[in-house]
N, C-alpha and C positions, 0 to 999 in steps of 0.2 A: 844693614845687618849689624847689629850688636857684637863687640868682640868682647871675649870674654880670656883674659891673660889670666896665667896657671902660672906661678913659683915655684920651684922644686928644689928643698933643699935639705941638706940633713949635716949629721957629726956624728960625735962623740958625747951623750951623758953624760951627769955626773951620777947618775941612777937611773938605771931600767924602767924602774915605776913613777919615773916626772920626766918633764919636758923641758930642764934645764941643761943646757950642754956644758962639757967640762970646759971647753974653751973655745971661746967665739971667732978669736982670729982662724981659729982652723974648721971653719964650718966650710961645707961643701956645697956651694950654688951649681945644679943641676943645669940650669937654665929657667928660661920665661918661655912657654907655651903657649898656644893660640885657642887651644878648647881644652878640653876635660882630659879626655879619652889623651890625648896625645902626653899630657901630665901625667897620666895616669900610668901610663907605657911607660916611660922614662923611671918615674917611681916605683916600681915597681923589676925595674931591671937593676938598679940601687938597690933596693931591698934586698932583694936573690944575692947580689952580688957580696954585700956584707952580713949573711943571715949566719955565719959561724961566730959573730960580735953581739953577744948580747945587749951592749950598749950604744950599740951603732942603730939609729932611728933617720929615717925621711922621712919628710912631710910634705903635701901640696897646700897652696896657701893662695888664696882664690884674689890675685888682686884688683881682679871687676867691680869686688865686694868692698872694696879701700873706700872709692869714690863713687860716690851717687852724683852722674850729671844733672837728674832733675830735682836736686837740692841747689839753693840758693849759694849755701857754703858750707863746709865742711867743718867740724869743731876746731880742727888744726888750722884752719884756713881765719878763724874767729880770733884765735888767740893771738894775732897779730894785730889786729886791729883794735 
């Protein structure tokens, strides 16, 4: 079976309408999840929980998607070589 890890993470904005947070040291790691649905719970109980901050955003961040095992190498993995 395929495992499929789920990121969960969020902050503070520097603006409502972009994806850039005001400050990186203080972003908030959710955790690493095992499928969708369970990221998707957690995200969503983050969300509810800071919905009175209009610049407080989560996200889930698919990192099954990072690495393709049936690729050779990875572009990151190139650039070393």
């Amino acid at each position: 079976m395929t495992q499929r890890l789920h990121l969960v993470f969020g902050g503070e904005l520097v603006d409502p309408g972009s994806t850039a947070f005001k400050n990186v040291d203080d972003i908030h790691v959710v955790g690493i999840f095992p499928d969708y649905e369970s990221a998707y719970s957690a995200w969503k109980a983050e969300a509810q929980r800071t919905v009175d901050n209009a610049h407080m955003r989560y996200f889930i961040a698919h990192l099954h998607r990072l690495r393709d095992e049936g690729t050779e190498a990875s572009p990151t993995e190139e650039l070393d070589g």
